[in-house]
C-alpha positions in Angstrom: 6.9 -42.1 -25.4 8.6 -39.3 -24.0 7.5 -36.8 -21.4 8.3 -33.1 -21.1 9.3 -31.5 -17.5 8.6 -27.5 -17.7 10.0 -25.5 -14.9 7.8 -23.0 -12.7 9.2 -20.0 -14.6 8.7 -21.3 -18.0 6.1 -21.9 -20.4 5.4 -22.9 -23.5 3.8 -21.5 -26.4 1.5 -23.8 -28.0 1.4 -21.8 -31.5 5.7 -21.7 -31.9 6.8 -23.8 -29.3 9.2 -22.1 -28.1 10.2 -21.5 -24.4 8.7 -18.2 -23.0 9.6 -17.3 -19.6 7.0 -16.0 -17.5 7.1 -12.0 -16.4 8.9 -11.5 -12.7 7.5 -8.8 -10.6 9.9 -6.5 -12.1 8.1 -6.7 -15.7 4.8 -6.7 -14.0 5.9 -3.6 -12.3 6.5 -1.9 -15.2 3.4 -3.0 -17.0 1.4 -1.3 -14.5 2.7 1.3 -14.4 2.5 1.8 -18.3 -1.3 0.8 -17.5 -1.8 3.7 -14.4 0.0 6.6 -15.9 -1.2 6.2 -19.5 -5.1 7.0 -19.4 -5.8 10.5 -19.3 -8.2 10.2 -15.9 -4.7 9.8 -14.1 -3.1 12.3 -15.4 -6.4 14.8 -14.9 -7.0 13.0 -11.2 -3.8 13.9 -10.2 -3.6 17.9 -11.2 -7.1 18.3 -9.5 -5.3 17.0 -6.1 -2.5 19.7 -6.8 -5.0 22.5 -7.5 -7.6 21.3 -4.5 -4.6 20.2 -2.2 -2.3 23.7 -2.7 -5.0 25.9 -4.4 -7.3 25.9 -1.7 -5.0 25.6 1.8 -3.5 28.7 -0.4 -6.9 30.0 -0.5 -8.1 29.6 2.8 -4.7 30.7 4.9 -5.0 34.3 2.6 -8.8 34.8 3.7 -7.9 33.9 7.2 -4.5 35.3 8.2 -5.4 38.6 9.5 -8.0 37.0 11.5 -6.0 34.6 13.0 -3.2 37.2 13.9 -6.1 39.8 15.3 -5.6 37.4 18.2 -9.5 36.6 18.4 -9.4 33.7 17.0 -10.0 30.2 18.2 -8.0 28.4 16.3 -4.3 27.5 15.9 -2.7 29.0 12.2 -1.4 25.5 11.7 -5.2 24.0 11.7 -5.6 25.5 8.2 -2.0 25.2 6.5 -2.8 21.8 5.2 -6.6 22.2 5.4 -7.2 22.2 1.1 -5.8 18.3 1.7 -9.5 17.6 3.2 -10.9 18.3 -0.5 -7.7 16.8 -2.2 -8.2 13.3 -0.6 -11.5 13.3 -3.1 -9.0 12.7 -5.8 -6.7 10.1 -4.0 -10.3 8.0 -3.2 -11.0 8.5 -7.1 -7.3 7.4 -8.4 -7.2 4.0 -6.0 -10.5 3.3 -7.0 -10.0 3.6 -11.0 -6.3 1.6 -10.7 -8.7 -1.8 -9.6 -12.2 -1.2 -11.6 -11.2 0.2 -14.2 -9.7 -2.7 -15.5 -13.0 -4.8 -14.7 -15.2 -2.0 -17.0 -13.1 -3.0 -20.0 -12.2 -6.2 -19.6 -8.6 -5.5 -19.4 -8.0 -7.8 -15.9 -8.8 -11.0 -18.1 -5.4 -9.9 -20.4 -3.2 -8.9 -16.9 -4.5 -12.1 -15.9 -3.9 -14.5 -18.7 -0.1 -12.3 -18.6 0.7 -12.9 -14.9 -1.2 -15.4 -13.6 0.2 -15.3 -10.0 -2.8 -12.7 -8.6 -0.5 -11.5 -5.4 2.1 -10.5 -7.6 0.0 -8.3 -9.8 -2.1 -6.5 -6.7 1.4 -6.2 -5.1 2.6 -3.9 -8.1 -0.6 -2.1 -8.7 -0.4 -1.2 -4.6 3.0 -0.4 -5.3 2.4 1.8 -8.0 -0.7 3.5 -6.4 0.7 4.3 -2.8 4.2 5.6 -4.4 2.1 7.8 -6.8 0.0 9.4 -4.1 2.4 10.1 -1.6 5.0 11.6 -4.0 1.8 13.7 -5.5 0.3 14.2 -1.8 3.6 15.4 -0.6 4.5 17.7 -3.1 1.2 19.5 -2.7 1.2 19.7 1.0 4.9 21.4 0.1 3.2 23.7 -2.1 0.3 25.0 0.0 2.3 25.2 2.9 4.8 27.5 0.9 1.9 29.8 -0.8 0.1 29.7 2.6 2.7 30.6 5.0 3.2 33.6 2.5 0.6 35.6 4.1 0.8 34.2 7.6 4.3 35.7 7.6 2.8 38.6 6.9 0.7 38.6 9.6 3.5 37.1 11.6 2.2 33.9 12.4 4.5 32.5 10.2 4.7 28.5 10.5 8.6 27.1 9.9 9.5 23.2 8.7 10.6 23.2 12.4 7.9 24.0 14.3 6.0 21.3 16.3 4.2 18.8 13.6 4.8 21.5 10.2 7.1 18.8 8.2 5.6 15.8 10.1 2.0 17.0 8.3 3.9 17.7 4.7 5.0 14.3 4.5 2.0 12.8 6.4 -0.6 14.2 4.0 1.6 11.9 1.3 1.0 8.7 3.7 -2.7 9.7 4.2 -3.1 10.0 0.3 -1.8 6.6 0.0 -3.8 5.1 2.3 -6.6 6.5 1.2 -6.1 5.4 -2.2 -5.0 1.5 -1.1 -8.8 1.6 0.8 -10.4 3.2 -2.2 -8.5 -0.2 -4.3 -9.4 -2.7 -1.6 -13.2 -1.9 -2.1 -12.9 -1.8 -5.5 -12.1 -5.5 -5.7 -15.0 -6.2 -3.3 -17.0 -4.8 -5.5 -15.6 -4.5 -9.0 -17.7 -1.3 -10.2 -16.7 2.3 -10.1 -19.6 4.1 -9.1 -20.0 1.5 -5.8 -17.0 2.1 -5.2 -17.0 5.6 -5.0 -19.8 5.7 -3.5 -19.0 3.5 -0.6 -15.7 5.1 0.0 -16.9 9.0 0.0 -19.7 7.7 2.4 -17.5 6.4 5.0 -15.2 9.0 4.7 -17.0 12.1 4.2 -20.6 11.2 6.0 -20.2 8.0 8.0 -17.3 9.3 9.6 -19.0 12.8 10.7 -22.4 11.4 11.5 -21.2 8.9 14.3 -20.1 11.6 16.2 -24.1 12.0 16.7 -24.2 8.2 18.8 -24.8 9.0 22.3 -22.0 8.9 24.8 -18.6 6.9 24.8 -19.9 4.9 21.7 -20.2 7.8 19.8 -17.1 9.6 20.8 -15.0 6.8 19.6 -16.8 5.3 16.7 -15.9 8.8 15.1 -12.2 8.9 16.8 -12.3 5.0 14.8 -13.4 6.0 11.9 -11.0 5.5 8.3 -10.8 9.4 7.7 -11.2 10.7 11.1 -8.1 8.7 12.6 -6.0 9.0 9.5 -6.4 13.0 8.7 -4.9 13.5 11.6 -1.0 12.9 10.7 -2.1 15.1 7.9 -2.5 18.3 9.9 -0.4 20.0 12.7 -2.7 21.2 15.0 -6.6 19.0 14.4 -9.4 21.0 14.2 -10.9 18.1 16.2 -9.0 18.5 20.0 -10.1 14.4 21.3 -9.2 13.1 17.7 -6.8 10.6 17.9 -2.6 11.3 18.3 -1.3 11.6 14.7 0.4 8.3 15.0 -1.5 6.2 16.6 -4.6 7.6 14.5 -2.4 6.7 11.5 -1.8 3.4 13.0 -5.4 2.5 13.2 -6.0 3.6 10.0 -3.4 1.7 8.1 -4.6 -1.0 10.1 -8.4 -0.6 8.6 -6.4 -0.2 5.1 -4.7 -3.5 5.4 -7.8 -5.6 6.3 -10.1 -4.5 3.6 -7.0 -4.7 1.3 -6.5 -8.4 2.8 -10.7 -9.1 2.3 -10.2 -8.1 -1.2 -6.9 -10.1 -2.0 -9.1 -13.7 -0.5 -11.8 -12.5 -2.9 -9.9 -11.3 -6.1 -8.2 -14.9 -5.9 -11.6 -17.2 -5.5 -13.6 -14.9 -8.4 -12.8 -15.0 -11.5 -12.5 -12.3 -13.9 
């Protein structure tokens, strides 16, 4: 009798049996990124955060210039030359949130599965693919609206450069907070493997949650809503925060990624106990 010694990167194929080496993270890479870019809601997800991003800070800094240059207004130009990223970040929640359940509505994690076993190495390369999607598509449209926006502030001469005080810092920060938001979005999506929860429990904190603590009495309210996902990550998105005792860009952004990584780390412990 004779026994057969298989290594940890190679299989064999019951129906040829023939040697067949197990995909590396590279191949996995790939394969998800074939998977995220070739549905049609991607595609569609991410032109919506273009046209809500750029469209409406375009939008709102046209409406809003000559008022703000009048010199009775109460707010800072650079408040609103990133403000259409507020509505764009609807998208980013949608996109992380269809890269995880989407997969469980059609039964397509049993097949990534059964492909690459090894479960960290396949939510590695789908946050890989998510976050480098989202802050090349969050950055580009912060570029964008700040370039039509500052159009018609220079014409008001309230022009905002690159170099003024937090301008590229909130370009290139409105690409991190994309990703973030979409990694959350993801995290919660393996917690509860169904779209519409999803969504719905992500929009909540971030849209309603996050606004109605600021009603809790005192201290606890005050910061509860500087804590909150949305309300300490926005602000690395913005130059100047609408919100004057939200948290420093940084550190906000700090906490945030901080909230991302544990619910990411929750839903890592559970996607590798459940099966598909």
């Amino acid at each position: 009798m004779t026994t057969t010694v298989f290594s940890d990167t190679v299989s064999l194929d019951p129906r040829a049996n023939v040697p067949v080496r197990k995909p590396g993270f590279g191949a996995t890479l790939r394969a998800e990124w074939i998977k995220f870019w070739t549905v049609r809601s991607t595609m569609w997800s991410t032109v919506m955060l273009f046209v809500l991003g750029a469209g409406l800070t375009v939008l709102i800094c046209a409406t809003n210039a000559e008022w703000l240059a009048s010199g009775e207004a109460d707010e800072h130009p650079g408040s609103f030359i990133t403000f259409g990223m507020t509505f764009a970040q609807i998208t980013a929640i949608v996109l992380g949130t269809l890269a995880v359940t989407s997969e469980y509505g059609t039964g397509m994690i049993r097949a990534t599965l059964a492909a690459t076993p090894r479960r960290g190495v396949v939510l590695a390369a789908k946050a890989l693919v998510l976050t480098g999607s989202l802050f090349v598509a969050g950055t580009v449209t912060a570029f964008a609206g700040w370039f039509g926006g500052n159009w018609f502030f220079e014409n008001e001469g309230i022009g905002l450069a690159l170099s003024d005080d937090g301008v590229l810092r909130s370009m290139v920060g409105s690409g991190l907070y994309m990703a973030g938001l979409g990694l959350l979005a993801a995290g919660v999506g393996l917690l509860v493997r169904h779209t519409a929860a999803a969504l719905s429990i992500v929009l909540a904190l971030v849209f309603v949650v996050g606004n109605m603590v600021f009603l809790l009495p005192g201290a606890w309210g005050e910061w509860a809503g500087k804590l909150m996902p949305g309300n300490a990550g926005s602000a690395v998105a913005t130059p100047v925060s609408f919100n004057p005792d939200a948290l420093g860009p940084w550190v906000g952004f700090a906490v945030f990624a901080g909230e991302v990584a544990v619910v990411l780390l929750v839903g890592y412990l559970t996607f590798r106990r459940r099966d598909a």
